[in-house]
C-alpha positions as CSV (number, residue, x, y, z in Angstrom):
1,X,-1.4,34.0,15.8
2,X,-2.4,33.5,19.6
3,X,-1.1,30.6,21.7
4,X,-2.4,27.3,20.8
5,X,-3.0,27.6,17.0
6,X,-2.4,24.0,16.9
7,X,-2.6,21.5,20.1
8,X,-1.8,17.7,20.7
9,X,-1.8,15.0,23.3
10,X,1.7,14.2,23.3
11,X,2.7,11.2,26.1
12,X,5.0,11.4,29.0
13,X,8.0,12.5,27.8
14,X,9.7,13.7,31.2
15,X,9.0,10.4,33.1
16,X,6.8,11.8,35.5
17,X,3.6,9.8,35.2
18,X,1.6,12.7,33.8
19,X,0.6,12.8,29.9
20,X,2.3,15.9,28.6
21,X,1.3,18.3,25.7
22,X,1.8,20.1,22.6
23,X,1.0,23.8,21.8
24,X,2.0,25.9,18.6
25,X,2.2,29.3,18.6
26,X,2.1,29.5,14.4
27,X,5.4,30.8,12.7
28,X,7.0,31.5,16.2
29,X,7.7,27.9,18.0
30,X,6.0,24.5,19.6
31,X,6.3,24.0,23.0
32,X,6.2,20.6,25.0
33,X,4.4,21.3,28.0
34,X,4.0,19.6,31.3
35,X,0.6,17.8,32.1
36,X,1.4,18.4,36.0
37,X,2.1,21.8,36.0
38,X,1.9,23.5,32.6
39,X,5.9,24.5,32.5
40,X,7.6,24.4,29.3
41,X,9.5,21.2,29.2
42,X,11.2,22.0,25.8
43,X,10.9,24.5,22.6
44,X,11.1,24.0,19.1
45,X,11.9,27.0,17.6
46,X,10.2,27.9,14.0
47,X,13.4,26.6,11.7
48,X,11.8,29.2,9.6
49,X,11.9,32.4,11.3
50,X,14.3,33.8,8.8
51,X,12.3,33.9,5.8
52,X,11.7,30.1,4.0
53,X,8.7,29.0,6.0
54,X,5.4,30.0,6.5
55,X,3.1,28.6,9.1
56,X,5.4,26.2,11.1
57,X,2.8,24.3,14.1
58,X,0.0,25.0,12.1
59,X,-0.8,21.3,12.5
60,X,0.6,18.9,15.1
61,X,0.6,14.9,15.7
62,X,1.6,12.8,18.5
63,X,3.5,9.9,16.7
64,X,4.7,7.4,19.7
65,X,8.2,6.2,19.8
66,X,9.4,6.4,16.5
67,X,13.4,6.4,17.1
68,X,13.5,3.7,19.8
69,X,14.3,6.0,22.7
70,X,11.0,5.5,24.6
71,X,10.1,8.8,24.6
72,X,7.2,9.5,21.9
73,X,8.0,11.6,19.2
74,X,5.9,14.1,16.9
75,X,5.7,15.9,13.8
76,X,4.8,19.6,12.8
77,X,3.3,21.0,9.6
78,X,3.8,23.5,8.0
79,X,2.4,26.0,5.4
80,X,4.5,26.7,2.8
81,X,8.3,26.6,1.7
82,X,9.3,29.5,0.5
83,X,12.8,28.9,-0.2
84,X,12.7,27.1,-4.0
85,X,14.8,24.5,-3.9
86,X,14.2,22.2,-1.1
87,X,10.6,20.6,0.2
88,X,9.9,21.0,3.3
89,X,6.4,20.6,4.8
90,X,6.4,18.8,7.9
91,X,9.5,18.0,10.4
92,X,9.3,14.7,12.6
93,X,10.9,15.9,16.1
94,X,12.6,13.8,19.2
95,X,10.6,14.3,22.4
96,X,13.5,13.6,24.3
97,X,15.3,16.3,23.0
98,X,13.6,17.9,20.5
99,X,16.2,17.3,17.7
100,X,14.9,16.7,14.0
101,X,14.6,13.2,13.6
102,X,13.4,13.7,9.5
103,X,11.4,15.7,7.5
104,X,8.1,14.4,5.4
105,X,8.5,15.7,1.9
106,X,5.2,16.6,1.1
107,X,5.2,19.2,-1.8
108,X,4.9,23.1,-1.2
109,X,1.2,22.9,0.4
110,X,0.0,23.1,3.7
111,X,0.7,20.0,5.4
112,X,-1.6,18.6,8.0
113,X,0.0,15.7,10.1
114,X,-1.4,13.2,11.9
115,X,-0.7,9.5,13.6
116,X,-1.8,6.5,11.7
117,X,-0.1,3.9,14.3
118,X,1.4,1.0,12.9
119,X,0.1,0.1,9.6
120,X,2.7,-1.4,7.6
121,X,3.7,-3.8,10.8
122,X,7.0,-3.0,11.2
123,X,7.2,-2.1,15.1
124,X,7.6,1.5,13.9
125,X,4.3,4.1,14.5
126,X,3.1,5.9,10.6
127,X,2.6,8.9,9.6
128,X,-0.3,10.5,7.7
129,X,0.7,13.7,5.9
130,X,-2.4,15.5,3.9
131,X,-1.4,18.2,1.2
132,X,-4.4,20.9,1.4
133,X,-6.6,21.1,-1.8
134,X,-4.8,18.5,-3.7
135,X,-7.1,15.8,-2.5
136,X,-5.3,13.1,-1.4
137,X,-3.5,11.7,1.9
138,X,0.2,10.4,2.2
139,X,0.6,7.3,4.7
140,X,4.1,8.0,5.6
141,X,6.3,5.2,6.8
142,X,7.3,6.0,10.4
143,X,10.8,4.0,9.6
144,X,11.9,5.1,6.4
145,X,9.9,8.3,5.9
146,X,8.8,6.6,2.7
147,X,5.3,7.1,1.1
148,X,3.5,3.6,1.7
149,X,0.3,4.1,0.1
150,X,-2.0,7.3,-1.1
151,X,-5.5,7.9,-0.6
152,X,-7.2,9.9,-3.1
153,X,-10.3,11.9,-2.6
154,X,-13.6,10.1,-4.7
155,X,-13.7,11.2,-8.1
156,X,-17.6,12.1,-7.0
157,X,-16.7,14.9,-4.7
158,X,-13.7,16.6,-7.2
């Protein structure tokens, strides 16, 4: 897959006054990217490069400051787990340093990922997580990584 399978608005995460970026290069890495000049600020390489993941940065999402830091964080979907026992479908990473701040436990389904903002209230940006062909949508809590509600696709359109 080329450069920029997936792409995102990110935030300024290297305090430079300039919105930076997400780009996904799919089962290889996500780059943060400076809005100034384009440079790689950081990767994130594909956790999965050794065999239990398919299709890591197929989706991306721009979170907002989810760990306090003031730096906006993000999450990446991914395909499939390949590796039986664990669920792992989407990764929430720190754009300060690019550590894993938690992982979305979607089932073993592509993931798309997207912001929902705040919609519990809780000072703390959400987290929808959508599981392909199983028709519904997770709103994920941004602070516990909890499912806070589910929206199911209308029986008319099954």
């Amino acid at each position: 897959m080329a450069l920029g399978g997936a792409i995102a608005r990110l935030g300024d995460v290297n305090s430079d006054g300039v919105c930076d970026f997400l780009v996904s290069r799919i089962d290889v890495a996500v780059w943060i990217c400076s809005g100034k000049d384009g440079s790689t600020i950081r990767e994130i390489e594909d956790p999965g490069r050794y065999g239990y993941l398919r299709g890591f940065g197929h989706s991306l999402a721009a979170l907002g400051d989810l760990d306090g830091d003031g730096v906006p964080d993000f999450a990446v979907g991914c395909e499939e787990d390949l590796d039986s026992g664990d669920q792992y479908d989407a990764t929430v990473f720190s754009g300060r340093d690019g550590s894993e701040l938690g992982v979305l436990e979607a089932g073993h389904e592509f993931v798309v990922v997207a912001a929902a903002g705040d919609v519990d209230g809780d000072g703390v940006p959400d987290v929808l997580a959508s599981r392909w062909e199983s028709g519904q949508v997770n709103v994920i809590s941004g602070r516990t990584g909890e499912t806070l509600r589910t929206i199911r696709r209308p029986p008319e359109i099954r």
